[in-house]
N, C-alpha and C positions, 0 to 999 in steps of 0.2 A: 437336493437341488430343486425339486418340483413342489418343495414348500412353498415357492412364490411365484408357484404358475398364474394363482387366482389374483394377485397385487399387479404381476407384468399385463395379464390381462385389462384390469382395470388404470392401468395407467396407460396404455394403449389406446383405450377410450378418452381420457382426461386429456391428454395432450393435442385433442384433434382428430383421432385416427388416423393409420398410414397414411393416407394421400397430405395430412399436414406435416411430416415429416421427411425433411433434405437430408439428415445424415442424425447418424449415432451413435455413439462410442462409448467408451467410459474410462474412466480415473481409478485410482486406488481408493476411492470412496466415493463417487459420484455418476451420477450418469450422465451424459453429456448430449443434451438435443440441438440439431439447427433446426427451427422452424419453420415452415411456409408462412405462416401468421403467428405469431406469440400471443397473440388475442382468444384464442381458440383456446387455448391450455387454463385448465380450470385450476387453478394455485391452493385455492384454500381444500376443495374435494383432495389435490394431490398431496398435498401435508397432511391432512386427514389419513394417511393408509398406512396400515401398520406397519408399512415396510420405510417408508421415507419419514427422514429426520429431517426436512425443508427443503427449501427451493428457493433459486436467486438466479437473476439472469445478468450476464457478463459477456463481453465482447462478441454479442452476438448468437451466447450460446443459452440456450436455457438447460440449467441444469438442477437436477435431482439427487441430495443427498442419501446415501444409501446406508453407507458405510463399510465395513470389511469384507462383507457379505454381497460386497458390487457384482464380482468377476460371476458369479452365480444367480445373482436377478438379472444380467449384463445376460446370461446364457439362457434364462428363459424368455428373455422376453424378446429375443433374436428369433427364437423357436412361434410363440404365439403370434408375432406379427407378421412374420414373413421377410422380415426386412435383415439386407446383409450389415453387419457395422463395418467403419472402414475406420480409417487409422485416426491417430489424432491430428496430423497434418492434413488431413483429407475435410475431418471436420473443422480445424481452424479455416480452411479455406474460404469450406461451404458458408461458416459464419458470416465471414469477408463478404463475401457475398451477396448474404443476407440484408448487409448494410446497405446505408446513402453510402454516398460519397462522402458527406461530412462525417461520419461515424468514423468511417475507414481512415481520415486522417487524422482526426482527432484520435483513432488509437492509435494510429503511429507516433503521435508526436506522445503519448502519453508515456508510452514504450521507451520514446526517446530519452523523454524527462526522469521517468522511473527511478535510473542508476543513480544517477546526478542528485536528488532531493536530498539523502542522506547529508552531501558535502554542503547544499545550499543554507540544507538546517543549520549544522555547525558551525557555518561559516554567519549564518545570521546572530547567535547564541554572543558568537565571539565579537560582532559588531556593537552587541547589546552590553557584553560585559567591559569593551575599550569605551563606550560611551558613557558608562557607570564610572569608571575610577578616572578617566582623562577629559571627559567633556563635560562634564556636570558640575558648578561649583559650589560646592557643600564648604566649603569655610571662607571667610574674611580673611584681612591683610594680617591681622593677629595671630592666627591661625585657629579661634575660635567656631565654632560650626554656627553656619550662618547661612542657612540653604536661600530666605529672601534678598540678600545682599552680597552673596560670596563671590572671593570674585579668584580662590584659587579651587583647584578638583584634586581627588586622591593623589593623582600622580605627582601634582606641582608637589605635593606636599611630603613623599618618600619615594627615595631613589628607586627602592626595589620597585616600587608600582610605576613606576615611571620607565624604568626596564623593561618592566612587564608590558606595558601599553606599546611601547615601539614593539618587540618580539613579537605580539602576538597579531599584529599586521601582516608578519611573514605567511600567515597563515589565512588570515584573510584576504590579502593578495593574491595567494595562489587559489582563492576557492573566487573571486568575484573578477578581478583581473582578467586571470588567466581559462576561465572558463570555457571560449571555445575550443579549448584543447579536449575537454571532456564531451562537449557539444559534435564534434567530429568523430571524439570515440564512437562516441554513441550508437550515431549514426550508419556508421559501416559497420558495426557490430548488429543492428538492428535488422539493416540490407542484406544482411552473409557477407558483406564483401570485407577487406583486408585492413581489422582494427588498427596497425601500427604505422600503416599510409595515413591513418586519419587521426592517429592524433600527430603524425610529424604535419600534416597539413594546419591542424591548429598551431602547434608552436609556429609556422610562419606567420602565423593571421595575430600572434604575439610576441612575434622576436623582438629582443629589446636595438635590432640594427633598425627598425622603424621607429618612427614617427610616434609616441605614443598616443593612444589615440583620447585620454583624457587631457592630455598636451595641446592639442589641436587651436583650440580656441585661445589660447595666451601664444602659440609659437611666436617667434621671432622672424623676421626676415633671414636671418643668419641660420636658423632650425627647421626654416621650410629647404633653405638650400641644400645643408648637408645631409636633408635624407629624398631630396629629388635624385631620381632613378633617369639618366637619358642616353637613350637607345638611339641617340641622332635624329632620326624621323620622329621618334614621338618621344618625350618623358611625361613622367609623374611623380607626385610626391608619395615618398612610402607611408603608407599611415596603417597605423597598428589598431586591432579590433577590438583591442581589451574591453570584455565584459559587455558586445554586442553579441545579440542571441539570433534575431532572425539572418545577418548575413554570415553570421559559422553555419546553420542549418543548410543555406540555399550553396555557400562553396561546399560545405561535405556530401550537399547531394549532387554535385556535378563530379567529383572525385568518383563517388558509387557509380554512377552510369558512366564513366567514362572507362573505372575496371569492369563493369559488366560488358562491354561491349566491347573491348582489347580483349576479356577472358572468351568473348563468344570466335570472334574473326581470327587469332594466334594460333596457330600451330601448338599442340602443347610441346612438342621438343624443345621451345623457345620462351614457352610462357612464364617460368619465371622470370627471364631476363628482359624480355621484354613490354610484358604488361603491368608490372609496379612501374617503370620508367615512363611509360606513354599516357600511363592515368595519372600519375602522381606532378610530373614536372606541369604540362597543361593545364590542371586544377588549379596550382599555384598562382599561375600566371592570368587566367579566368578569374579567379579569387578576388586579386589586386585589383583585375581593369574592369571586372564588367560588375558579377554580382555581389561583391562586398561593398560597393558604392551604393547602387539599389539598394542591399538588405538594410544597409545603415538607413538610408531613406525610412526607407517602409518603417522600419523599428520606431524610428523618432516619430513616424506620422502616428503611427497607434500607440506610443507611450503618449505624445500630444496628446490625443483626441480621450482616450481617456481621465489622463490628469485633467483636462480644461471640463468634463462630464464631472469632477469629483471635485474640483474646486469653483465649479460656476455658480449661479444664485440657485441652480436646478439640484443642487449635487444633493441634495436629502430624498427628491422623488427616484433619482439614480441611485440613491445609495437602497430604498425600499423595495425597490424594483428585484438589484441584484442580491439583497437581501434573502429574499423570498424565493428567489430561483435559483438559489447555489447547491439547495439539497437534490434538485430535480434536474440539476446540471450533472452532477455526481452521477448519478445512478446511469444517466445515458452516456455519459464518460466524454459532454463535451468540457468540462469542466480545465482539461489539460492545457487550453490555451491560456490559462490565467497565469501558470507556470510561468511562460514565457513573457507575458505582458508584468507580472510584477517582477522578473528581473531585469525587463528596458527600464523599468521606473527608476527603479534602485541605480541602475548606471546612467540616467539621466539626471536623475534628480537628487541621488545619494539616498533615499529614501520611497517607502511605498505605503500609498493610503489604503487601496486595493485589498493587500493583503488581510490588515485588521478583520474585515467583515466577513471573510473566508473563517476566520478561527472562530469568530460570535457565531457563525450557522453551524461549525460544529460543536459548541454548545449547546446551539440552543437545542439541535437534533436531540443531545445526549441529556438534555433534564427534560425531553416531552418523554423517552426510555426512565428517566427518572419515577417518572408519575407513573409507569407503567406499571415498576417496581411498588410502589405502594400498593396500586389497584391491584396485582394481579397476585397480593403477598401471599394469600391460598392457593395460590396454583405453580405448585411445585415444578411442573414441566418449563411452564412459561419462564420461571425463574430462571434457570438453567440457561436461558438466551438472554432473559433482559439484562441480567446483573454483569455477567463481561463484556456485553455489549454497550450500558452504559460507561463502564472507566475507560472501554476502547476509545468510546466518542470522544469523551472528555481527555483524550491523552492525543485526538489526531485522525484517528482511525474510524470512522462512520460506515463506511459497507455491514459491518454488525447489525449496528442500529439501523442503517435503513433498509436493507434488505429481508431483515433477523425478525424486526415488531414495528417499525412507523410506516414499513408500507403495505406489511400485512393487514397491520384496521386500520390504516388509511390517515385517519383526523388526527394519530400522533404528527404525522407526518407535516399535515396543514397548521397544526399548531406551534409547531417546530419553526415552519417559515414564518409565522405570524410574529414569533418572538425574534426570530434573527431578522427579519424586516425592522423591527423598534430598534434593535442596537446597534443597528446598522444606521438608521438614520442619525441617532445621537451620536454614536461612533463620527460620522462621517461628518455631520452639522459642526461637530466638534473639532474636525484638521486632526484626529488622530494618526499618525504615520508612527511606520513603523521601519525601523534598519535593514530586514530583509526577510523575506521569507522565516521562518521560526516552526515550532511545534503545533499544530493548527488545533490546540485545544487551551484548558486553561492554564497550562506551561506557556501558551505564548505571548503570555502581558511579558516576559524576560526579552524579547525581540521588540518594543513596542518604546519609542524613545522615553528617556527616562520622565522627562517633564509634561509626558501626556498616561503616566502612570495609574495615575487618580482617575481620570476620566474611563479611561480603558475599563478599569474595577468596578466602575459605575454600571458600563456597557456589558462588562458580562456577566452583574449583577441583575438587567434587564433580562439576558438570553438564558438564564436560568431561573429566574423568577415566574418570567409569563410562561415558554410554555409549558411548567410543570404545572401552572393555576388553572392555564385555558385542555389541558389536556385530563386533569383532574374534575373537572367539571364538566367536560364533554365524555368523559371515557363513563363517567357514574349512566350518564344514560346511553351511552351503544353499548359498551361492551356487555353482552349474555352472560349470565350468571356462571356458566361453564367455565366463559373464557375468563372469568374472576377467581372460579375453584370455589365459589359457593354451594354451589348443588352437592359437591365430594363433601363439605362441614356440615349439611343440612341432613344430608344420608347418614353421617357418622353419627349425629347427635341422636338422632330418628332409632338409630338400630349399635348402640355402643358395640364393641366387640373389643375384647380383650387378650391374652393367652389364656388367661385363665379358665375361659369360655372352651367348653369341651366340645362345642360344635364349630370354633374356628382355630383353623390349624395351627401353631407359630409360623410365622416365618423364617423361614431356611434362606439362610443367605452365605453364598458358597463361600466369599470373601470372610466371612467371618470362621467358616468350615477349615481354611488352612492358612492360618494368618502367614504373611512372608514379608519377606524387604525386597525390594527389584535395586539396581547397581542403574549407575547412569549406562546408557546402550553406546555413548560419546564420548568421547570427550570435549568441555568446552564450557561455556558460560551458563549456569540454569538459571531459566528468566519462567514466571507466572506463564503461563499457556494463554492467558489474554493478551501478550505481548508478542501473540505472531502474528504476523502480518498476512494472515489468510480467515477470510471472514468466517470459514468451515472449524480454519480447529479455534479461533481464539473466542467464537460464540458458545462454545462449550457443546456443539449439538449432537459432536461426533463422543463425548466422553471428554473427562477430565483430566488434566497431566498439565505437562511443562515442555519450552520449549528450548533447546539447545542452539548458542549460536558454537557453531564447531570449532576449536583449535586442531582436532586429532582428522582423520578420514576413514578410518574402522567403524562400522556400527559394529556391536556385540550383544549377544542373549542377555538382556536383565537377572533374566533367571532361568531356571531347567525347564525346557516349554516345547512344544511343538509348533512347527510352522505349518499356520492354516494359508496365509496367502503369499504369493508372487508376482512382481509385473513384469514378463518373460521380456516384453517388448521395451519396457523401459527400467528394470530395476531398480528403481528409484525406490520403492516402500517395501518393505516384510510384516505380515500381521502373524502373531502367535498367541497360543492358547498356553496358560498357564496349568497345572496339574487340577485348580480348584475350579476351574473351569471357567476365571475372568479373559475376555481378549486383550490382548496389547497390540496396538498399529505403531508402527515406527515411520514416517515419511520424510524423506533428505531434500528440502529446499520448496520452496515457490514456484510450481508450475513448471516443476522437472521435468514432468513426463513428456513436455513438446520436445525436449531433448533426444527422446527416439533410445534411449540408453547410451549416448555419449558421454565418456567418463565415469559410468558407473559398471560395477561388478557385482552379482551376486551368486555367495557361495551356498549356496542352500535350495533347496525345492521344495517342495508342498511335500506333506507328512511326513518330513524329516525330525526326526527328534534333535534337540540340540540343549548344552549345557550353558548354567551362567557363564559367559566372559566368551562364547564361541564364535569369532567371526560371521557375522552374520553378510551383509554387505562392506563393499570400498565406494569412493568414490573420489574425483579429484572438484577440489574447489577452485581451481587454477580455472577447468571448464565449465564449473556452474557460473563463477563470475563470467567469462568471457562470452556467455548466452545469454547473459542478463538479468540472473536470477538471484535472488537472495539462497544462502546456504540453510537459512535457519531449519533444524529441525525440528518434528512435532516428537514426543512422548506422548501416546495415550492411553489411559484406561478404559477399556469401551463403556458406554454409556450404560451399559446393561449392569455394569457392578454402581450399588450405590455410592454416594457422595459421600456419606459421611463413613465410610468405611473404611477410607486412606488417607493418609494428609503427604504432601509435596515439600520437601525440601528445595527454596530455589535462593536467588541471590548468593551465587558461588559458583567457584571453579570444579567442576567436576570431571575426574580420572576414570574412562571407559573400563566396565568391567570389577569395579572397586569402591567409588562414589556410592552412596544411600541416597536415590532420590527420591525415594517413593516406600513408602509404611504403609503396610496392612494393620489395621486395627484389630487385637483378639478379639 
């Protein structure tokens, strides 16, 4: 343990000194600071320490990857600084804290939007694919293909695609439609307070006994009548929310505070009879008269004002603006309101320009990582970040990329805007629009209407072109020979060394010392390890592996191992040591550990021996979803066994206990 008395020390000074530090805690691989100032914390000295694997700051917290070895730098460095840590709820708070007021709401709505994205995507995919076979006219009257002159689309043209194209509205109906049903989950799930009040609150705000609300503007005189509501003294017309976003938001948050404040004043002998009743019926009826009228306002004024910025003679200086500031948006997480603004668009206008330039700035992020890649082809370490970091970007996923290498030296970073500013304005110069939300990488020209295809591929031929040219040509003269992995080829060539050379040792490498197979620890889907959606394991920094989305809720031993760690407090992760002395981390879902151990069990303790296929942890996915969190699991191999000493089995269903996901190479 007191191997890293001299690292806790020195990162004690790095971060400010005690008096910069609000709280402390730690993860199942990280260490977790609130800061008095984040300015003070020296980043590049704190990456430098032989003990941390990077640093990224997130909702507030600045944190410190450690790795398995946390709970034991986590107990020195409690000791060197004097300072007590507190819980992970204690430092979520402190972060809060930490924040503006715009941080703190912008994370809540980000929290809000989080769950939701999954269905938006697919629901945009599916907008994109009915507007391919049923809106687009690819043949003449003949039925020859005639994309300049056609005047029928796949569907006119066979039944079954013509099926298809009605059926698969069922599905996009229920993802764009019926939204605020998921927008109310959300939000009481978000609150603490009672998920199944908030989505029966959304099915009112879309009963089909109202008024539909895309109906509105063609009703009938005879269709405003039969859904007016009159209570003698006052009536109203019922009119339905469908696929408005800010008045679901502002009726679910009067739901929430109206069960928070029934749950505080109720008796509990009574409370459950009586505070579902008292919060639920009143929000309804608040919903209708006061702030679903409002929300629709406000909604239409900032999808207006918007749209009229991106289609006025101004819309190229708007679009370079937002261009440029989408990567800098990201990182401080105001970026979440774009969520909400490109789904007014889309139920205003059936379409969203917005969205496009959101996907070209994660391009462009992911080819300035691209050039990184080339520059830094000598340096092995750096590799290890850029390379899963760049397919993240290009797939959606940027926190890799800007936390991981463009805002470490900085001028990736500026030349990343410089490029999604250019294709942002051609994007936008151009009326690019897009069906709805999509994959925000180069998966999502598929979301991008069909007949602005070409253009699109232009645009994110710009966002991958420049900044790999201007980061290539800027990185030749900052980056130091080091951070190239020059100096390690100049020493090699300087002073060769071979095995054969009797004054330099071979290298022992334990992985090769007892070659094995490890079994999936899951059961469930194995996907590449850059396909998790946490910047820590899909940057590779933590070690190499795969990530499981779960069917089963048993973790089990890959192999005969001992367990070096446990999260008593949250059971969420088990690290073990295999016989040849590689570590394996196993970690169950997205930011479990705020969970406090709800829904999870672990059968096992530190130096416990255990066999392949031996229960390791349970846990229920029924409460990881209903917290908010993705189930996905990590499999890792610690960083410390080399890369090329294993290869991954993924893209398959894998049987806990039984599955091959992982080879040792003799």
């Amino acid at each position: 343990m007191a191997k890293y008395t001299e690292d806790a020390a020195r990162l004690l000074e790095l971060v400010g000194g005690k008096e910069n530090i609000s709280a402390v805690t730690h993860c199942m691989t990280r260490m977790r600071f609130v800061l008095v100032d984040e300015g003070k914390a020296d980043v590049k000295a704190i990456e430098d320490l032989p003990a941390a694997k990077g640093t990224f700051t997130q909702a507030g917290q600045f944190q410190v990857i450690i790795g398995n070895d946390v709970a034991d730098f986590y107990q020195e460095f409690t000791k060197v600084s004097g300072i007590e840590g507190v819980s992970k709820e204690a430092a979520k708070a402190a972060a809060g804290a930490n924040q503006n007021p715009l941080q703190r709401a912008m994370g809540v709505l980000g929290e809000i939007f989080a769950p939701l994205i999954p269905a938006l995507i697919c629901g945009g995919l599916i907008l994109g694919f009915r507007n391919i076979i049923g809106e687009v006219n690819f043949f003449n009257d003949a039925g020859a293909f005639d994309l300049e002159h056609g005047t029928l689309s796949i569907a006119d043209m066979s039944t079954f695609w013509m099926g298809m194209y009605s059926f698969l509205w069922v599905i996009g109906e229920a993802v764009f439609h019926m939204l605020p049903v998921g927008i109310c989950w959300s939000v009481t799930r978000k609150m603490g307070t009672t998920p199944i009040l908030g989505i029966i609150l959304g099915l009112t705000l879309v009963s089909p006994q109202l008024l539909n609300g895309f109906s509105v503007a063609t009703a009938t005189p005879e269709d405003i009548a039969a859904h007016t509501y009159d209570f003698g003294f006052y009536s109203f017309v019922g009119t339905g929310y469908q696929g408005q976003v800010i008045a679901s938001l502002l009726a679910a948050f009067v739901l929430v505070y109206l069960e928070k404040f029934f749950t505080k004043v109720c008796p509990e002998v009574v409370r459950m009879i009586v505070v579902p009743f008292m919060s639920l019926v009143p929000a309804v009826f608040i919903a209708h008269l006061v702030v679903g009228p409002i929300g629709w306002a406000i909604g239409d004024a900032i999808a207006n004002v918007v749209n009229a910025g991106l289609s006025s003679s101004f819309r190229v200086v708007f679009a370079a603006l937002f261009g440029a500031l989408y990567a800098p948006l990201v990182m401080t997480g105001l970026h979440h309101m774009t969520n909400a603004i490109d789904t007014q668009l889309v139920n205003n206008l059936g379409y969203t320009t917005l969205w496009p330039m959101i996907a070209l700035s994660n391009i462009a992020q992911g080819s300035a990582v691209l050039a990184m890649i080339v520059l830094q082809k000598n340096n092995e370490r750096a590799q290890q970040v850029n390379i899963p970091a760049c397919v993240s970007c290009y797939l959606g996923v940027t926190e890799p990329a800007l936390f991981g290498v463009n805002l470490k030296y900085k001028f990736p970073l500026l030349c990343g805007m410089i490029g999604s500013a250019c294709a942002a304005m051609v994007c936008t110069g151009l009326s690019v629009k897009a069906l709805s939300i999509g994959v925000g990488g180069i998966p999502g020209i598929l979301s991008i209407m069909f007949e602005y295809w070409a253009v699109f591929a232009l645009c994110m031929a710009i966002a991958i072109v420049v900044p790999f040219v201007l980061t290539m040509i800027v990185g030749k003269r900052q980056l130091a020979p080091e951070d190239r992995g020059l100096s390690a080829i100049e020493a090699k060539s300087a002073a060769p060394a071979t095995a054969a050379d009797p004054a330099v040792e071979p290298e022992t490498d334990a992985v090769n010392a007892s070659p094995q197979v490890l079994v999936a620890p899951l059961s469930g889907t194995v996907k590449p390890i850059t396909e998790m959606p946490d910047p820590v394991f899909s940057s590779k920094c933590m070690g190499d592996g795969v990530c499981i989305e779960p069917t089963g809720d048993t973790v089990v031993a890959p192999a005969d191992a001992t367990v070096t760690v446990t999260m008593p407090e949250s059971n969420h992760a088990v690290g073990l040591m295999l016989d040849n002395g590689v570590e394996l981390l196993i970690h169950v879902g997205i930011d479990t550990v705020a969970m406090g151990g709800e829904g999870f069990t672990c059968h096992v303790k530190q130096g416990d021996r255990v066999k392949a296929g031996e229960p390791l942890l349970t846990f229920s996915t029924e409460k990881i979803a209903a917290a908010g969190h993705p189930a996905t699991t990590a499999f890792i191999v610690a960083a410390t066994a080399k890369a090329t000493d294993f290869e991954f089995e993924t893209g398959m269903d894998a049987e806990a206990g039984t599955t091959e996901v992982v080879r040792f190479r003799a």
